[in-house]
C-alpha positions as CSV (number, residue, x, y, z in Angstrom):
1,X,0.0,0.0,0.0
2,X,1.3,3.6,-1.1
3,X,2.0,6.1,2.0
4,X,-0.7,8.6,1.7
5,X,0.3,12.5,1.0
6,X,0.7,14.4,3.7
7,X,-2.4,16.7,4.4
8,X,-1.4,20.9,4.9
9,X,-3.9,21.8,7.7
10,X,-6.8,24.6,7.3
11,X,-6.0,27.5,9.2
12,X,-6.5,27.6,12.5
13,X,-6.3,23.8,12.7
14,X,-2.9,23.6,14.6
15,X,-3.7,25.6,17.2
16,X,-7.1,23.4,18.0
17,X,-4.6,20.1,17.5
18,X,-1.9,21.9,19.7
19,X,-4.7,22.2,22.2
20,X,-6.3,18.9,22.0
21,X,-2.8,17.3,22.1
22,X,-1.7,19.0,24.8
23,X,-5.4,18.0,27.4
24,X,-3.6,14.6,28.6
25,X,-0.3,17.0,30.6
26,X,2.8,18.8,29.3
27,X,4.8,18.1,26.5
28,X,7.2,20.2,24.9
29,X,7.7,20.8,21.2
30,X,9.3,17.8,19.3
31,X,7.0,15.6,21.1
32,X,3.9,17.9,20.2
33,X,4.9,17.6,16.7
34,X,5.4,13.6,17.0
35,X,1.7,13.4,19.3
36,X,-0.3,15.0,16.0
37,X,2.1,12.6,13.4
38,X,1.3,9.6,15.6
39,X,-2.3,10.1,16.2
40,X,-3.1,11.1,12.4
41,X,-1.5,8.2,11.3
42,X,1.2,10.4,9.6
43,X,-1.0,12.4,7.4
44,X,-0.3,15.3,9.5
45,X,3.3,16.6,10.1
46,X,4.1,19.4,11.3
47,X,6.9,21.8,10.6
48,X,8.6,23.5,13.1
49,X,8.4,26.8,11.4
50,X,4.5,26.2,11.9
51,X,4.6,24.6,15.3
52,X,7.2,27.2,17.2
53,X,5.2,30.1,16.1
54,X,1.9,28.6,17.0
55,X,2.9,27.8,20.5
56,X,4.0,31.5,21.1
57,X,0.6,32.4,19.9
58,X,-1.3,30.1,22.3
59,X,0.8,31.4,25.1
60,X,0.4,35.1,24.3
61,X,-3.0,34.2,24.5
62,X,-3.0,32.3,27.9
63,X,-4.6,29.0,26.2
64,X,-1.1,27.5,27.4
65,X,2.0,28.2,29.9
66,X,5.0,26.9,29.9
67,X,7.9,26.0,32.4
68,X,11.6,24.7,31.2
69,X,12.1,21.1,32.4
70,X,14.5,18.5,31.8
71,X,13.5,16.0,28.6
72,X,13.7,12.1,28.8
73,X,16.9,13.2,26.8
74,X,18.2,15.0,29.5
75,X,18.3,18.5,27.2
76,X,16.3,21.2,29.2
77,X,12.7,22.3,27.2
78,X,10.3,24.1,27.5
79,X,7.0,22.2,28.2
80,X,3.9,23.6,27.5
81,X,0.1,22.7,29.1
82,X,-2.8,23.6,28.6
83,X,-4.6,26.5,31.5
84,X,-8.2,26.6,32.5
85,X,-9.0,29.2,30.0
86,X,-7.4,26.7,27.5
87,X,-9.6,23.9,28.2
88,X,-12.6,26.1,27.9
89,X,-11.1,27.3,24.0
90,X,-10.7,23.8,23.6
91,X,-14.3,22.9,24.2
92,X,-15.5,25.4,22.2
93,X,-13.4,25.1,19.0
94,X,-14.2,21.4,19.3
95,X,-18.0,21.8,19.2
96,X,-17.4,24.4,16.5
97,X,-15.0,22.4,14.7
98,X,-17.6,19.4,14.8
99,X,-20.6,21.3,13.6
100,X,-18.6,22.4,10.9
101,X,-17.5,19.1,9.7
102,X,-20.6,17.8,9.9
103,X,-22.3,20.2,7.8
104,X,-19.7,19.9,5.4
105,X,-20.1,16.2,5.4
106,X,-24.0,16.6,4.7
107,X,-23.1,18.6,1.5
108,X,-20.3,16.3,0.2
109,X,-23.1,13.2,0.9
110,X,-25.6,15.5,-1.0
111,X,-28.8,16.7,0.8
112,X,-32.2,14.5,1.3
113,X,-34.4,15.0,-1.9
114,X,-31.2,16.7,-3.7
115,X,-29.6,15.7,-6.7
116,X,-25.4,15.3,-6.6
């Protein structure tokens, strides 16, 4: 079987993945990038000169904080998680996010009583 392509994300769709990602605890960068890889079943990859600028944004914002730990490598990083007003943006872009590709769904399936 081929690899499939890999899939460049709408925008605003990292940030929501970032966040979603992120609900379980901390993690800091690479290991963001490698979470969203692994759990789209490598479709998704994201570049760090996507992922970097993305976090700083989310920060800025106060949908995530950061503290500088040591990795499993022993190399210090910065770790980011999620904060309570986080996890309330992430609710939310997640029940937009599923309304929206649901509707889209219903015209790609073609409405009741429509033609295709």
């Amino acid at each position: 079987m081929e690899p499939r392509p890999k899939a460049d994300l709408p925008q605003g769709t990292l940030d929501l993945l970032i966040l979603r990602v992120l609900a379980p605890g901390p993690l800091h960068g690479y290991a963001i990038a490698r979470r969203i890889q692994l759990r789209s079943r490598e479709v998704l990859a994201v570049q760090q000169g996507s992922l970097y600028p993305a976090l700083h944004r989310l920060e800025n914002r106060r949908l995530l904080a950061a503290d500088w730990k040591r990795s499993d490598t022993g190399r210090e990083a910065k770790f980011y998680r999620l904060t309570a007003r986080g996890r309330a943006h992430l609710a939310s872009e997640t029940a937009s996010w599923e309304q929206l590709v649901e509707a889209v769904g219903l015209i790609l399936r073609g409405a009741a009583g429509e033609g295709p």
